[in-house]
C-alpha atoms as one frame of an Amber mdcrd trajectory, in Angstrom:
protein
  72.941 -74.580-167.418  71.600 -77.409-166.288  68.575 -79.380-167.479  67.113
 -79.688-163.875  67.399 -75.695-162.878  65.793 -75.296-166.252  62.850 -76.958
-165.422  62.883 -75.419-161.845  63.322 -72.082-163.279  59.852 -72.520-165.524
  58.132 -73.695-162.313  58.444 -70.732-160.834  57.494 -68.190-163.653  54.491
 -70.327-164.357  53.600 -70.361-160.129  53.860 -66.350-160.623  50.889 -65.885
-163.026  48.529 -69.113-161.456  46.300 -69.070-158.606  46.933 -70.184-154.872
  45.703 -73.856-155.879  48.403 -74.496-158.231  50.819 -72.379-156.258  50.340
 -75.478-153.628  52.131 -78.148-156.743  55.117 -80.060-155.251  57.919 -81.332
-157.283  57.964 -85.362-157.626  59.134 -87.692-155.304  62.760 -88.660-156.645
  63.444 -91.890-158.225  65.941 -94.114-155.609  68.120 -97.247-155.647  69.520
 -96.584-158.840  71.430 -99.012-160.181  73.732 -99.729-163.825  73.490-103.336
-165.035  76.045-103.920-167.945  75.334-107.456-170.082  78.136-109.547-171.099
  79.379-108.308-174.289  79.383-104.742-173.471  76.855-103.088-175.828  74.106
-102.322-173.673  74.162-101.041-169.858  70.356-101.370-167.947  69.474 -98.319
-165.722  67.118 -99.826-162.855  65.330 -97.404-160.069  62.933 -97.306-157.738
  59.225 -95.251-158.586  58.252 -93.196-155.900  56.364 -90.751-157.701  52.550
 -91.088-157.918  51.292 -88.821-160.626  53.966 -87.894-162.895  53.498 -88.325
-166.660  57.065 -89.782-167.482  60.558 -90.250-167.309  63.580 -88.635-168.584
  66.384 -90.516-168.734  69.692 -89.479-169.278  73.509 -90.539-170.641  77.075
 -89.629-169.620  76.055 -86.699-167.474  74.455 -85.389-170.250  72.233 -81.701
-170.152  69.194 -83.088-172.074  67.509 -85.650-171.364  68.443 -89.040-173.633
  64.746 -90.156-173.679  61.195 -89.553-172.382  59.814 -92.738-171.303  56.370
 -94.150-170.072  54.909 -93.428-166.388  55.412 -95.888-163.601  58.638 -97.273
-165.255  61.620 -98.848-163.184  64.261 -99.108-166.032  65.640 -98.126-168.917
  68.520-100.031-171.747  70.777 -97.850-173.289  72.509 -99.232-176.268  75.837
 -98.822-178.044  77.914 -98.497-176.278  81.577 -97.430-176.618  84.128-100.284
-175.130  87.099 -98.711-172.628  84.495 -95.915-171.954  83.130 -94.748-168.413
  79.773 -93.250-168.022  77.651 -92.394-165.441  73.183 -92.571-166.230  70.692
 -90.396-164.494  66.945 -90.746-164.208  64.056 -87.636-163.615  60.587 -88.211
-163.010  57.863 -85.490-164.934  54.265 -84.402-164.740  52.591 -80.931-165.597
  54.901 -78.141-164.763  56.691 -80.481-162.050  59.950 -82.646-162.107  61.624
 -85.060-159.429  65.415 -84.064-158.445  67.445 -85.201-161.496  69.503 -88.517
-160.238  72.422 -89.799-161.314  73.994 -93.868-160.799  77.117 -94.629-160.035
  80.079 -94.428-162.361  80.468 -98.215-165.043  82.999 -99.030-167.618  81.865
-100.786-170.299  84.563-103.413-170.719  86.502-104.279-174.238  85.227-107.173
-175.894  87.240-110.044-175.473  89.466-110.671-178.815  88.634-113.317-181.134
  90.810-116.281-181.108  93.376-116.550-183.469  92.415-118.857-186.196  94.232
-122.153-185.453  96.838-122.700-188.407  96.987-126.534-188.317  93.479-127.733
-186.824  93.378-131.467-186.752  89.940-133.580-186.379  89.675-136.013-183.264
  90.071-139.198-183.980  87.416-141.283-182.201  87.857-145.296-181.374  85.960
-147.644-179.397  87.561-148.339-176.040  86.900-151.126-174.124  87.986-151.181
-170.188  90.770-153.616-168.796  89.136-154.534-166.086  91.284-157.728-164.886
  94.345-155.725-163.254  93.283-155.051-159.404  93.757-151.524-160.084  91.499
-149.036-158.111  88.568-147.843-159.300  90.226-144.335-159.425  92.651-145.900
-162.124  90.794-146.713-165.658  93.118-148.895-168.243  91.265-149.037-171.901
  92.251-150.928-174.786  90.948-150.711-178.804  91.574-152.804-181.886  90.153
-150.354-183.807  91.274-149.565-187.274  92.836-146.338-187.722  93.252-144.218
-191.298  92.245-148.181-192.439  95.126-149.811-190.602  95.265-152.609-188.116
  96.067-150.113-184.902  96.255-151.788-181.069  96.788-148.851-178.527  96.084
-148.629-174.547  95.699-146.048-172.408  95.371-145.471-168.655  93.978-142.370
-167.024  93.825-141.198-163.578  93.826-137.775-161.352  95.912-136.408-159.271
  93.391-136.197-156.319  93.468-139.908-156.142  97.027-141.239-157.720 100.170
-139.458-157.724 102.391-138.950-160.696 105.586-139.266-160.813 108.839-140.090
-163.019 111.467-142.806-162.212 115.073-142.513-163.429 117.209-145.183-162.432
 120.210-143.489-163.262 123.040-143.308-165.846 123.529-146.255-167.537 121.259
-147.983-165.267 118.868-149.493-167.655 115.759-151.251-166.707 112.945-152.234
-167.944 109.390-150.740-166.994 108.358-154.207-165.768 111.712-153.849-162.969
 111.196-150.628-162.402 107.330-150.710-161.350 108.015-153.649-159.278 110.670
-151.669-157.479 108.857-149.164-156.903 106.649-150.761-154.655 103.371-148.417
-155.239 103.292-148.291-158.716 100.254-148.660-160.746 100.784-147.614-163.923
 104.137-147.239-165.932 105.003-146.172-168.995 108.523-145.581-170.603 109.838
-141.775-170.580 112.361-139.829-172.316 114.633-140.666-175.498 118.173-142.026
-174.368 121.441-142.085-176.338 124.073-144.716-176.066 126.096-142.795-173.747
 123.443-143.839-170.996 122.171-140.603-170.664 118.900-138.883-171.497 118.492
-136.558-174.185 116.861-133.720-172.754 116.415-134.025-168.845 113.105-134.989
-166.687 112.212-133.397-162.662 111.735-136.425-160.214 110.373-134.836-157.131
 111.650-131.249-157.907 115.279-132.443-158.525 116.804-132.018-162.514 118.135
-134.987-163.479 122.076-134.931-163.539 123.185-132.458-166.419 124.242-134.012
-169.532 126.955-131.699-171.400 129.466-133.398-174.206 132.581-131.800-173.039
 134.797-132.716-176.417 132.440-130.690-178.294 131.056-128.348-175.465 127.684
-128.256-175.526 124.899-129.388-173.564 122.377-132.055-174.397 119.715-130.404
-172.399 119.464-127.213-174.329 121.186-128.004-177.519 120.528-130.363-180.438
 122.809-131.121-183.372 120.374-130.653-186.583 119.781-132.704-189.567 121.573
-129.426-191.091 124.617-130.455-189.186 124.108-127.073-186.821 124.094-127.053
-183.495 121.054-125.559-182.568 119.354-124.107-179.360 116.225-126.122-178.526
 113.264-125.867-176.076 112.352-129.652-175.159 108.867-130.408-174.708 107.665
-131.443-171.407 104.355-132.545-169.693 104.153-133.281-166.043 102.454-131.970
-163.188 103.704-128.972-160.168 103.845-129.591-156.670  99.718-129.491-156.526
  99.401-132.005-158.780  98.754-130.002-161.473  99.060-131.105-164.781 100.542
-129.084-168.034 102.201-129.285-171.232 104.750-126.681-172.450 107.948-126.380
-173.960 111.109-125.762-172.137 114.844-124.605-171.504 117.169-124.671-169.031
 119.905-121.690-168.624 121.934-124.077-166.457 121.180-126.882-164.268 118.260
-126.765-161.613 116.523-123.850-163.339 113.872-124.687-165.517 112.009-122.081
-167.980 108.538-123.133-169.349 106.837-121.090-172.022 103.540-121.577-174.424
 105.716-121.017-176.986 108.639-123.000-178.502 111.689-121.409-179.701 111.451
-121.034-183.022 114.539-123.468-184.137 114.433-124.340-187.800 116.787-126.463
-189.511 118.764-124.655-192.087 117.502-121.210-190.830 119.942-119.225-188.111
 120.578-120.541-184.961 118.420-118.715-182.422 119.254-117.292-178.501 118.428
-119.103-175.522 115.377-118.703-173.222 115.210-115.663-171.303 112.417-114.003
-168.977 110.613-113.031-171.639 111.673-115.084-174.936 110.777-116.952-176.884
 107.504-115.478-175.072 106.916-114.833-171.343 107.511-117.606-168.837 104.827
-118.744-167.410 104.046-119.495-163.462 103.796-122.963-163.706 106.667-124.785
-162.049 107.439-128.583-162.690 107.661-130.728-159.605 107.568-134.293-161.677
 107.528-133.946-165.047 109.262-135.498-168.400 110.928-133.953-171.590 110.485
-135.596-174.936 108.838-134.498-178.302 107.306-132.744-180.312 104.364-131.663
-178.161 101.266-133.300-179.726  98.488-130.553-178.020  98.872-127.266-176.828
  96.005-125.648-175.078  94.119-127.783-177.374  96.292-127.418-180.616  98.376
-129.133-182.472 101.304-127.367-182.971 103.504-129.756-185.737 102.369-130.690
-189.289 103.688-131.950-192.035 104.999-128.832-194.254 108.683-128.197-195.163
 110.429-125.149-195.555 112.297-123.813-198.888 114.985-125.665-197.687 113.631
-129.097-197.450 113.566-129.617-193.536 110.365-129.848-191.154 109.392-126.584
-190.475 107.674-127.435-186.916 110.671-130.071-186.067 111.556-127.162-183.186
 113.595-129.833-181.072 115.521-131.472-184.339 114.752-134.715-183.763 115.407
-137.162-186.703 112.939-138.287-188.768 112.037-141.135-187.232 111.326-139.533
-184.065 109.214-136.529-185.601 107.916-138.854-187.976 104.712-137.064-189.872
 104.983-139.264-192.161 106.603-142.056-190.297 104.459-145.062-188.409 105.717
-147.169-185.766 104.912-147.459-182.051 104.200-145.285-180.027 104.150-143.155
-176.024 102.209-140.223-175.296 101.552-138.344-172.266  98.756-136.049-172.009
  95.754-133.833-169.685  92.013-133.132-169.813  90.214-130.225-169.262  89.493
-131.989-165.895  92.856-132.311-165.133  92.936-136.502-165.475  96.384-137.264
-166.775  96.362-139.614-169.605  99.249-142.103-170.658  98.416-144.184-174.407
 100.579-146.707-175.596 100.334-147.636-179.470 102.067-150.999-180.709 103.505
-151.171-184.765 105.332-152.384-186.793 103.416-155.519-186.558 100.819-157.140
-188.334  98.144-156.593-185.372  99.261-153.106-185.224 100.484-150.593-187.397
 101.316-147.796-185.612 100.782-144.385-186.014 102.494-141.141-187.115 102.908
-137.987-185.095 100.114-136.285-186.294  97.970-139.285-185.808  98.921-139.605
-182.167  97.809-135.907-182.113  94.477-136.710-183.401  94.009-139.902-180.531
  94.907-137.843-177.671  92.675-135.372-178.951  90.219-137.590-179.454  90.170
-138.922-175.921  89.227-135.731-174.746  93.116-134.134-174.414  94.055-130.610
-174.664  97.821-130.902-173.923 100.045-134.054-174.977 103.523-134.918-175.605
 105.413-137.624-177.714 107.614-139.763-175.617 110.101-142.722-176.784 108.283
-145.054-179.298 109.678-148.296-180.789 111.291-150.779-178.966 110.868-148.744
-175.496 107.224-148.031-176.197 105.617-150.375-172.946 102.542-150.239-170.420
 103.058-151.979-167.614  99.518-151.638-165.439  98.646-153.796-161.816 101.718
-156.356-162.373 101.393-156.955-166.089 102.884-156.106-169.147 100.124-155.106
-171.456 101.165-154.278-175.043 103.795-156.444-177.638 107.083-156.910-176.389
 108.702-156.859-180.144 111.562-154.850-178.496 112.314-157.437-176.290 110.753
-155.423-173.402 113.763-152.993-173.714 115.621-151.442-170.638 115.118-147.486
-170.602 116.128-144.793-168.576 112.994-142.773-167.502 109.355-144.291-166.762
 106.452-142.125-166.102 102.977-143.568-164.372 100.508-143.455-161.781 101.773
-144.101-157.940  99.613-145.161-154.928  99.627-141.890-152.639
């Protein structure tokens, strides 16, 4: 039975054996606007009501449609915490005013579920610090105001390090990759003056001799032209020969922005030309370990909805939702163990310095593009990992490695910016900042 026709039931028996005064008591005006406030972690929900009684002597408050009453509380009270909680669960909270032999109607609130707690992050297995240098603007390049160019002598790890960067959004610049074409070398210098509205240019994607990329870039939603070795069948865009003289399947990293301007940094495949998979995750390929399936759907995670409309394929990816997802360990078999796209050493290069491209995002969405000269005595270089630690010091939570040596160039309002030891090379792909 419940709680309420209890009470109403000992109203009446008492009413039998008193006089016509107290014969003439009235129940309590019922509590109203009930309402369940739940905080942000769950594990407490806040009954609120309105008091429309005038001479009771408390409240009873009550708990999942419960038949006793949870607690009595103090007169003239409005509401009422309930604590722990059980996550996933529903439950519904009711509210009864009291006085001497007299009770409001008993009333219930709506129906709240008390959400699940959101899981703790898992632990990041190779957390890097930021690396902060002092950056000073280039401010001599009749760029607009929308377009910042910085430049630092700092030292870094103790080493003589010159590095630029430029860094721009989408809302005011558009960016965009140039490929010239097969065999069509030119030099970032050639290409940004070409290009007529260029601000900003930096060189893309690693080439092979054959005039080719290796891996593949999207210039204004198109793939560039599909790059398969037909003597030995496979295709340069999805497949990588290992330092363990494998063929293995490989998910290229790529950073570039969707048709909103968007910017993001994942890893790749594609099935077959024009169709483009990106994924969080990389698949797993490992030198000297078993060569593993393609992308699918759903492997080597799910794909996410993020759709490249200009964007660039190098590596390894630097940052990953803020991570760095390379370091410097080797498996059993003596081979990187985070060299997913089996680039050679020098490319991958933990441990090895010399200039260097990245590409990379803020949280704000500004897309950044850093430069790093080496390999001379005014500059260094930098490894990888380093180049990791820069972009994340500049505020970056996603960031490729693009071609470094001899290609690595920023070309920025009609000049060439950084040491042209490389002779100011002739590449394939260029990535930068376009007037829109």
């Amino acid at each position: 039975m419940k709680l309420q026709y209890l009470f109403l039931a000992a109203i009446s028996i008492a009413a039998c054996g008193n006089n016509a005064k107290d014969t003439e008591k009235k129940n309590l005006e019922n509590p109203s606007e009930l309402h369940v406030t739940v905080n942000a972690e769950g594990s407490e929900a806040t009954l609120s009501w309105k008091d429309n009684a005038s001479d009771e002597k408390g409240y009873y408050v009550f708990k999942d449609n419960g038949t006793a009453p949870f607690q009595a509380i103090p007169a003239d009270t409005e509401s009422f915490t309930f604590q722990d909680l059980t996550p996933g669960k529903s439950y519904i909270f009711g509210v009864q005013a009291y006085g001497d032999m007299v009770f409001s109607q008993l009333m219930w609130s709506e129906s709240v579920s008390i959400p699940e707690p959101e899981p703790e992050p898992e632990p990041d297995p190779n957390p890097i610090d930021a690396v902060t240098l002092t950056w000073t603007e280039v401010s001599d390049l009749g760029l607009p105001a929308s377009v910042k160019v910085y430049k630092t002598e700092d030292k870094l790890n103790g080493r003589n390090f010159n590095a630029w960067y430029a860094v721009a959004s989408t809302k005011d610049v558009d960016f965009k990759v140039l490929y010239p074409g097969a065999k069509n070398y030119k030099t970032i210098d050639t290409q940004g003056e070409e290009a007529g509205n260029c601000l900003v240019l930096v060189n893309g994607g690693i080439f092979g001799g054959s005039g080719k990329p290796n891996g593949f870039a999207i210039c204004d939603g198109v793939q560039t032209p599909w790059f398969r070795v037909e003597d030995d069948n496979w295709d340069v865009d999805r497949q990588y020969w290992g330092p363990d003289s494998r063929l293995h399947t490989v998910s290229r990293a790529m950073m570039g922005v969707d048709s909103e301007g968007k910017p993001g940094v994942y890893w790749s495949y594609t099935p077959s030309h024009g169709t483009v998979y990106v994924y969080e995750e990389p698949i797993p390929s490992v030198a000297g370990e078993s060569v593993k399936q393609g992308g699918t759907d759903s492997y080597p995670c799910q794909r996410t909805a993020w759709n490249p409309y200009n964007a660039i394929t190098c590596g390894p990816v630097l940052l990953i939702n803020g991570r760095c997802p390379i370091n410097d360990k080797k498996t059993a078999k003596g081979y990187w163990e985070t060299n997913y796209e089996m680039w050679a050493d020098d490319i991958y290069g933990v441990n090895q310095r010399a200039d260097r491209t990245a590409a990379g995002y803020l949280e704000d969405g500004r897309i950044v593009l850093l430069i790093a000269d080496g390999r001379i005595t005014a500059s260094q270089g930098a490894t990888t990992l380093e180049m990791a630690s820069v972009m994340k010091g500049l505020g970056c939570i996603g960031a490729i490695n693009l071609d470094g040596g001899g290609s690595t160039g920023m070309w920025a309002g009609g000049k060439h910016l950084n040491d042209q030891t490389g002779g100011n090379r002739k590449i394939l792909t260029s990535i930068g900042f376009f007037s829109k």
